[in-house]
C-alpha positions in Angstrom: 61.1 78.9 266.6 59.6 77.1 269.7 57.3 80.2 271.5 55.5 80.0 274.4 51.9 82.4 275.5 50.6 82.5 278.8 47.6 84.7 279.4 45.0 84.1 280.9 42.3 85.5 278.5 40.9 83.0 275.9 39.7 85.6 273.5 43.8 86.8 273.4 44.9 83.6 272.9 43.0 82.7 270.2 43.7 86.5 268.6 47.4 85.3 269.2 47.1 82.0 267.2 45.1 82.9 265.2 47.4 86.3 264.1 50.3 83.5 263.9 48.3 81.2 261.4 47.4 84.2 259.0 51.5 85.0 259.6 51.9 81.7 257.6 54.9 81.4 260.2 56.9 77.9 260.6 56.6 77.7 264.6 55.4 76.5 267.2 53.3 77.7 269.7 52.1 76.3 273.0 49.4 78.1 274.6 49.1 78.5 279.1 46.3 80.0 280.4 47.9 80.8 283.8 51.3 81.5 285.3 51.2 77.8 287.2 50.6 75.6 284.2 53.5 77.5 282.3 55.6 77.1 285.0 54.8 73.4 285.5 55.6 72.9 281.5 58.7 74.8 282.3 60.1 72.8 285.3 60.2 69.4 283.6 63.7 68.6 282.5 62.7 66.8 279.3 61.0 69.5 277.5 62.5 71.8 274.7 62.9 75.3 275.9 61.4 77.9 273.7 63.3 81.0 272.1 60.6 83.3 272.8 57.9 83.7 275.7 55.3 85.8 275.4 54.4 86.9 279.3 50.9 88.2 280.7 51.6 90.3 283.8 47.6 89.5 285.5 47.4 85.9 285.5 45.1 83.9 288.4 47.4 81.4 290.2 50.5 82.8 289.7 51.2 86.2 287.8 53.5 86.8 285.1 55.7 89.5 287.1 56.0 86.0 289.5 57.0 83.7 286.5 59.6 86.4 285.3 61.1 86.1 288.6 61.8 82.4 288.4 62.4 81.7 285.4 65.1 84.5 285.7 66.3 82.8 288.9 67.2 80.0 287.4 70.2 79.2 285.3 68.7 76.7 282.8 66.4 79.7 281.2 68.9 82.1 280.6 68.6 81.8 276.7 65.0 82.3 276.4 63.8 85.9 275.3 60.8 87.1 277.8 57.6 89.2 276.0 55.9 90.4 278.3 52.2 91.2 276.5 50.1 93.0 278.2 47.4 95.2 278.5 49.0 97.2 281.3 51.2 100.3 279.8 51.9 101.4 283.5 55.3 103.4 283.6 55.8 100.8 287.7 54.7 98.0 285.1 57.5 98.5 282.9 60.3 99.7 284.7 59.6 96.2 287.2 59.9 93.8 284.5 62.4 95.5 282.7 64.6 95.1 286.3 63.2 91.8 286.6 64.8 90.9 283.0 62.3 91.0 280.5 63.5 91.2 276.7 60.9 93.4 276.0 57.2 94.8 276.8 54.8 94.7 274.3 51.3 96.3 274.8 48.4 94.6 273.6 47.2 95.5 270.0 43.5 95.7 270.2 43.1 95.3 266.4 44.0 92.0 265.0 46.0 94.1 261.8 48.3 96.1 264.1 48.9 92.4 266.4 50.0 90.5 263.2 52.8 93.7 262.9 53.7 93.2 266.4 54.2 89.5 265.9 56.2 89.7 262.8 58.0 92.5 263.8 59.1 90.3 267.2 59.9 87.5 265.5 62.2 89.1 263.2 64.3 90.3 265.7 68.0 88.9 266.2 67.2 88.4 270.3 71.4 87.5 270.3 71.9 91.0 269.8 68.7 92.5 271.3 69.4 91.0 274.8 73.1 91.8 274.7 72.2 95.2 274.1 69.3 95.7 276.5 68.5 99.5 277.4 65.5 101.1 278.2 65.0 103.0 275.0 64.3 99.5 273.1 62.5 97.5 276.0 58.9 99.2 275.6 57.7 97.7 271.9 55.0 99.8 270.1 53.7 100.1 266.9 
């Protein structure tokens, strides 16, 4: 699987990779650290899009509930599965991106045993099915 993480906070980003590594997974992962150098990745035409993107909501430049609005607006994105990862577990927070067309909303593990759960635990789902059948019961993730 081709995934994607933008977020602006180093330490998560490494905790992400790093969590992935252990995994012993066979993917790939780009990392952003803002919404504007994700969404310049995103809108060149000769790049492979990714299955999964894993979506900050408080980014400097441009936030994630921003980038989940274009990249929903647009056509070409329509078979990538949103994550949104974040710290936020605000009920306005959730019920936004879920409108906006999120996959799902994760909150952020603050132990690295309980993020390696999450991450398998997302990556083993069939997102065919997940996104056909999207209802608020299965959007909010937690372990």
């Amino acid at each position: 699987m081709r995934i994607l993480i933008a977020d602006d906070d180093e330490d998560d980003r490494t905790f992400f990779s790093d969590a992935m590594t252990e995994l012993k997974m066979d993917n790939e992962l780009t990392l952003f650290n803002d919404g504007m150098a994700l969404m310049d990745y995103l809108s060149n035409p000769d790049i492979v899009l990714p299955h999964l993107l894993f979506l900050d909501l408080n980014m400097p430049l441009k936030s994630g509930f921003e980038c989940l609005k274009e990249i929903r607006a647009n056509q070409r994105f329509k078979e990538v599965s949103i994550a949104i990862y974040s710290t936020s577990s605000s009920e306005k927070d959730i019920e936004e991106t879920f409108i906006e067309g999120a996959n799902i909303y994760i909150k952020k593990p603050n132990d690295f045993t309980k993020l390696k759960k999450v991450i398998k635990e997302v990556m083993d789902i069939n997102w065919q099915f997940h996104s056909s059948g999207l209802n608020k019961e299965t959007f909010f993730f937690s372990i």
